[in-house]
Structure formats: structure tokens, C-alpha cells
C-alpha positions in Angstrom: 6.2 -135.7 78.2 4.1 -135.7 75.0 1.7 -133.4 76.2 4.0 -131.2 78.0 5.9 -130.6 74.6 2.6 -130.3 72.5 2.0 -127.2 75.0 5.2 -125.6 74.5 4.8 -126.2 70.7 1.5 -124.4 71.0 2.8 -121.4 73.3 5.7 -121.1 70.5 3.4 -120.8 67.4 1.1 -118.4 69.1 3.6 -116.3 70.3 5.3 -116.0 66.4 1.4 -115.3 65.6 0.9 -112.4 68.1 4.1 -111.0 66.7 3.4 -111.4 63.2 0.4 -110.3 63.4 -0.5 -106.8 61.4 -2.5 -104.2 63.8 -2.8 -100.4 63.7 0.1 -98.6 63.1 1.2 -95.8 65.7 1.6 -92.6 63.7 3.1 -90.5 66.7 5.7 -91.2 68.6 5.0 -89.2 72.0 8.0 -87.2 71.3 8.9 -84.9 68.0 7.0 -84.7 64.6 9.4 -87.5 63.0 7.5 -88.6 60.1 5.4 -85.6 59.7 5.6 -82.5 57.1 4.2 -78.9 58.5 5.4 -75.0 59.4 7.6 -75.4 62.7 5.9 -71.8 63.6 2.9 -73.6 63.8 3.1 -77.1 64.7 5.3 -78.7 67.8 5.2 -81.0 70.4 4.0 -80.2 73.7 3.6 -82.2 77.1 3.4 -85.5 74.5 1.2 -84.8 72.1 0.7 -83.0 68.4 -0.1 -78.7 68.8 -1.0 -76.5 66.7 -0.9 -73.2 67.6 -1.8 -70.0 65.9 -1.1 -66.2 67.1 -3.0 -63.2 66.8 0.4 -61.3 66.4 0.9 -63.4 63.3 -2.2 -64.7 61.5 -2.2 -67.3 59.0 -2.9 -66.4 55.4 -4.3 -70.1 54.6 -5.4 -72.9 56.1 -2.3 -74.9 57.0 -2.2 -78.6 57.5 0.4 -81.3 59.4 1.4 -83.9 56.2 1.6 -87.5 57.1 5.0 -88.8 55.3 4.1 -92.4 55.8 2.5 -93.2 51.8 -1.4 -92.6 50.2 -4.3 -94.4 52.3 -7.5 -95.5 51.1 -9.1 -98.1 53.0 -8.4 -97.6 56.5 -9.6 -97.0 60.1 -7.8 -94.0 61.7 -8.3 -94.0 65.6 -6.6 -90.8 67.5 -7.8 -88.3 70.2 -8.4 -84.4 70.0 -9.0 -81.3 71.9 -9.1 -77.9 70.4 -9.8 -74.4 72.1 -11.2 -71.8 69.9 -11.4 -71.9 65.7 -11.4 -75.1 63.6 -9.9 -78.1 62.7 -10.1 -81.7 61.1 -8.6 -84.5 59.4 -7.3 -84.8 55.7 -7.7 -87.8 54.5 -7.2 -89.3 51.2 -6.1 -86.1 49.8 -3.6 -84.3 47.8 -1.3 -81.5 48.2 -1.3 -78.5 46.4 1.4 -76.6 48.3 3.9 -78.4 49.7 5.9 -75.4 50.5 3.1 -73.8 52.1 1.4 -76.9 53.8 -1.9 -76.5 51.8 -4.3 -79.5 51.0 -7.1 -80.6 49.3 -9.5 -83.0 49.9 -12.0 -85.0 52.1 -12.4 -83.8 56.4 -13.4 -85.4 59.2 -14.0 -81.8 60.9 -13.4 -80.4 64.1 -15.0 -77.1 65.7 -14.7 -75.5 69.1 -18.4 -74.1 68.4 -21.7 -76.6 68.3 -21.9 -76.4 64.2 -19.1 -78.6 62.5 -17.6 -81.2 64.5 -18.3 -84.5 62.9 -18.9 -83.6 59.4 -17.6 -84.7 56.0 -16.1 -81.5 54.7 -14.1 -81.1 51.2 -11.2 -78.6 51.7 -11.2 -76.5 48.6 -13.3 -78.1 46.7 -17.1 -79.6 47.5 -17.5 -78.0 50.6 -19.6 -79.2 53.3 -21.3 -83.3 52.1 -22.9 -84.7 55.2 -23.5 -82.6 57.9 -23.8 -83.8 61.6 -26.7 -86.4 61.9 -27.1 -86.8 58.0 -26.3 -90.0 55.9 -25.6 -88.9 52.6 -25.3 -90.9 49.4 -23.9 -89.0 46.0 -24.4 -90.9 42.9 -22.2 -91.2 40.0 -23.4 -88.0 38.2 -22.5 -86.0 41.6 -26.6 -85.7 42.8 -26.7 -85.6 46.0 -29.9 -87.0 48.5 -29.4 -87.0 52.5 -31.2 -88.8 55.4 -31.5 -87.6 58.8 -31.0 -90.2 61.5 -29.9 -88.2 64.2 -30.6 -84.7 66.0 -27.1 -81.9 65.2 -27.8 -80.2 68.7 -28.2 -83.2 70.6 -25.0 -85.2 69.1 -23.4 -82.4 69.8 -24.0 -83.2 73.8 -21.6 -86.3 73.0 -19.0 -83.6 72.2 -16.2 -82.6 75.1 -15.5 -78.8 75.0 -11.7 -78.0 76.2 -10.8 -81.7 76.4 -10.4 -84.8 74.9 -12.3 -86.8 72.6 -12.4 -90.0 70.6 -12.5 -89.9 67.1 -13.1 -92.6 64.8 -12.5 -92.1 60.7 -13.9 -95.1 58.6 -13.5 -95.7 55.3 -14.1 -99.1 53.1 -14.7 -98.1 48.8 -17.1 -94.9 48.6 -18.4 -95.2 52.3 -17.2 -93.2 54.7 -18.3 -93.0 58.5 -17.1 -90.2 61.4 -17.7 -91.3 64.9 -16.8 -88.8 68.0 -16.8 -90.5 71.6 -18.8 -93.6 70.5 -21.3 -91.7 68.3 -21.8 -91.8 64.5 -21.5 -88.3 63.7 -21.9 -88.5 59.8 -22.1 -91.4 56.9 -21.6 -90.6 53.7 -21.3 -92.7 50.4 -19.2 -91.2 47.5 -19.7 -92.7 44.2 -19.1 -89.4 42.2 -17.0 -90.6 39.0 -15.7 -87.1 38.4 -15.2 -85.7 42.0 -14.5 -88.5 44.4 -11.2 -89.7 45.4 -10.1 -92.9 46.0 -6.5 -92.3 48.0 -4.6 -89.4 49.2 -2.9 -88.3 51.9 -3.4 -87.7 55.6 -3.1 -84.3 57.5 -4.0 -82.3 60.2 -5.1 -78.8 59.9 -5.2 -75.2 61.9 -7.4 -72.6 60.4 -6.5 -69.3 59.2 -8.9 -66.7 61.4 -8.3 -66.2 65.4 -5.9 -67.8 67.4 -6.9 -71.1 68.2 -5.2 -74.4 69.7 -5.9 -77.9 68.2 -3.7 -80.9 70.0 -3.7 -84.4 68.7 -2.5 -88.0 70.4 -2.8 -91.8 70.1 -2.9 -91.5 66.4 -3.7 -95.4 65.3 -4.0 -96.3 61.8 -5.4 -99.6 60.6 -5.5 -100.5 56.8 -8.4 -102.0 55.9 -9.8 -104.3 53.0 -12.3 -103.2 50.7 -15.3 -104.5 50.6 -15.5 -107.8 48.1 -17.9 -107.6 45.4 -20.7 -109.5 45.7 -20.7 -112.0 42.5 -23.0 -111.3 39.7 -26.1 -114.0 40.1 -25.5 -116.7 36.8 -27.5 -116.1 34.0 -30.4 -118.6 33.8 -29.5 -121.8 30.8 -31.8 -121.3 28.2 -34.4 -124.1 28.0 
């Protein structure tokens, strides 16, 4: 009888754990854009998931971007799934808007390209510009100089990449380091400690590109705040003799 009720005791408190417990947050219902920001000529759901959708009858004067409503992130792992056909896209992520009656943002990209060049990359909407590029792990210092090490081949992570169809992407980011990941592969890794440029929180988005027509559809959006990193403690000083 004891051990019967210890079980049941167990099977309780486990249960209350699994549904207390804090995991990824779903940013996309399947359904509408509730709890998203962006121009309904542009942005819609289709057949389940995020589109964006631009026209050759009427072009798009900037780049425009889909505004997550949910609060600033910092330290988080974003999970979510992409396809685009033709142009360019990518993920804003702690970044700021400068037009919120035009949809326009600022700030760090992981990026997104139909062609072999982009995808992967750390990217600085309208400001830095491109900071890693694919197969680069890039550290700026607090002064803003910039050095780069090559641990992988552009061309050949770009095999990892699906063209017209889905793909994983992963978005990293713990203090200054930042890490894009497409379908298992690390694409870019960059370290930000610039005191004047870098940002530290901002908001997430999801952009179409002003150019060509182009499609970019998102889904399983999963967003997982993270800790920072602790600070390792400073060594004691050394008693003088």
C-alpha cells in the first residue's frame, strides 16, 4: 500500500513538473498573424504557414519586415523553418523599429537568399552591413575592429541549403555571441563586443525585400529564452607575504 502511494505521489509531482516546466514558446499559431505587426498587402497566411508575397505590378519601395508583438529578446534560441522562391529574406532579431507605420527595421539578420551568396550570414539592416559571411567566425572588439576566421567552405555549405523547400534554421544568441545554423550546419559565428554599435535587445521580425517578386514562407516558429552566460569569477588576489 506504501509503495503503491509513493508511486502515485511520484507520478503527481512529475506531472505538475512537466507542466510547469518553461520550454520554447510557439510564436505562430497555424492560423492568422495574431500577435504579429506587418502590411496585409504583403503578409498573410497561406495553407498554415507565414507568406510574404511581393508583386511585380506593385513593387515595394523598402524593405518591409513582419513585427513580433510579443516584448524585446536578447538571449534566446529561435528555432523555425523557411522556404523562399526568388529575392531575399532573413530574420530581425534584437532590433529596433524605425517605421512602424511603414514596417521598417533596423538591426542584426540571420539572412536568407534564393541565390548561393547570402543565406546564413549575419547581416546589419541599415546599418553595418554584411559581419560574418557564410563559413566565417568573426569576432569585433570593443573599438568596432573587426578580424574573421574561415572554418568552412561558402560554396560547399551552401550544398546543405534546400532550394524551393524547407529548411531548418537555428538563431543563437547568449551576451555578444551569436551563432546561425541552416539544416544542422553552422553557417556563421560571430562575437559582438562593439560598445558603440552592438545591441543588446530588440525586436524580432521577418522581412521581404524590395526588388522582384519573390515569396518567403515561414512555420514552426519556436522561441526559447535563454540565460546569459555567467561570468567566470575574477581569480583572488594573492595575500601579501
Amino acid at each position: 500500500m506504501f509503495r503503491t502511494s509513493l508511486i502515485a505521489c511520484l507520478g503527481i509531482l512529475l506531472t505538475a513538473s512537466a507542466v510547469g516546466a518553461k520550454g520554447p514558446q510557439e510564436l505562430f499559431n497555424g492560423k492568422d498573424l495574431t500577435g504579429w505587426d506587418g502590411d496585409p498587402a504583403v503578409w498573410s497566411v497561406k495553407d498554415g504557414v507565414i507568406t510574404g508575397q511581393t508583386k511585380a505590378e506593385s513593387p515595394l519601395k523598402n524593405n518591409e519586415f513582419l513585427i513580433w508583438k510579443g516584448g524585446d529578446v536578447k538571449d534566446f534560441k529561435l528555432t523555425l523553418q523557411y522556404k523562399i522562391k526568388g529575392g531575399n529574406s532573413g530574420v530581425q532579431y534584437r532590433s529596433k523599429v524605425l517605421d512602424p507605420k511603414k514596417w521598417i527595421v533596423a538591426g542584426y539578420q540571420a539572412d536568407i537568399d534564393a541565390g548561393p551568396t547570402y543565406s546564413g550570414i549575419l547581416y546589419e539592416e541599415r546599418e553595418r552591413g554584411i559581419l560574418a559571411k557564410r563559413g566565417e567566425k568573426v569576432t569585433i572588439d570593443r573599438n568596432g575592429k573587426k578580424t574573421a576566421e574561415v572554418f568552412g567552405d561558402a560554396a560547399e555549405l551552401q550544398k546543405a541549403i534546400h532550394t524551393d523547400d524547407w529548411n531548418d534554421y537555428v538563431i543563437e544568441v547568449r551576451g555578444a555571441n551569436m551563432k546561425h545554423t541552416i539544416n544542422g550546419k553552422l553557417m556563421s559565428e560571430t562575437t559582438d563586443r562593439d560598445q558603440k554599435e552592438r545591441d543588446k535587445a530588440g525586436v524580432l521580425a521577418l522581412q521581404v525585400h524590395a526588388g522582384p517578386p519573390m515569396t518567403i514562407q515561414f512555420r514552426n516558429i519556436r522561441l526559447e529564452t535563454l540565460e546569459a552566460k555567467p561570468k567566470k569569477p575574477r581569480a583572488e588576489k594573492k595575500k601579501a607575504a
